[in-house]
N, C-alpha and C positions, 0 to 999 in steps of 0.2 A: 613548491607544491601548494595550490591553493584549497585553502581547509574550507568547505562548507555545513552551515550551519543550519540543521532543518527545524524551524520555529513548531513546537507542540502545538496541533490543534488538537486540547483536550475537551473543548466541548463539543465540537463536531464529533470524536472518538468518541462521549458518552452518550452521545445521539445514535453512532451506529452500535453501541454495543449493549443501548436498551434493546434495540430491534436482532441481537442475533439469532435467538431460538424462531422468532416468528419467519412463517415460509409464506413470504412477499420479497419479490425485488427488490434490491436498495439502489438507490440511483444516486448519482454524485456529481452536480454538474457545478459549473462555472466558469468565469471568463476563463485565459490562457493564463497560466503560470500564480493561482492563487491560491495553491496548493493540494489540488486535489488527488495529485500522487504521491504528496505527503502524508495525507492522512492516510491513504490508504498500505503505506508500508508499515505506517504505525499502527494501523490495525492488524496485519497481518503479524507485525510484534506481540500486538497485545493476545492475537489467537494461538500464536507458539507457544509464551508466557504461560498460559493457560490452557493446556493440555492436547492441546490439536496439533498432529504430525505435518511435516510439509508434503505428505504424500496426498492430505485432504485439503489440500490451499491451489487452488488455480488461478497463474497471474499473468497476464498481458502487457506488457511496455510496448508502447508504439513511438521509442526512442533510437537513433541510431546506435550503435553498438558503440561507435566512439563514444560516446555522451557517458553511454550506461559504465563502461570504463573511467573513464574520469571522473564519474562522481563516485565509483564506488559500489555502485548495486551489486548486490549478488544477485543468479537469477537462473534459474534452471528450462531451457526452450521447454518449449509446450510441443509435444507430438505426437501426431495419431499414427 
């Protein structure tokens, strides 16, 4: 089984988590694979951690299912 290790981006994480009460878009770009769906699970940690249900967290993966399996995501489909 191969272990992966997701590198903390904690200053990206304190940059989004100055801006969470303000109501502005937050935008997250970058090249491919630089971790921008890392930080954003670790934000989604850091908002569970701190009092927000997952019934208030809405997430998107635009990964194949196999992938999201093998590394392990949880992840509950989005549905209207």
């Amino acid at each position: 089984m191969e272990v992966i290790i997701l590198v903390e981006r904690k200053e990206y994480l304190e940059r989004l988590i100055e801006w969470e009460d303000e109501q502005v878009i937050k935008v997250v770009t970058g090249i491919r694979r630089c971790g921008k769906s890392t930080l954003l699970l670790q934000y989604q940690a850091w908002l569970k951690a701190n009092g927000i249900s997952d019934d208030q967290i809405v997430s998107s993966m635009f990964l194949p299912i196999s992938v999201i399996f093998m590394i392990g995501i949880s992840f509950r489909p989005f549905c209207i």
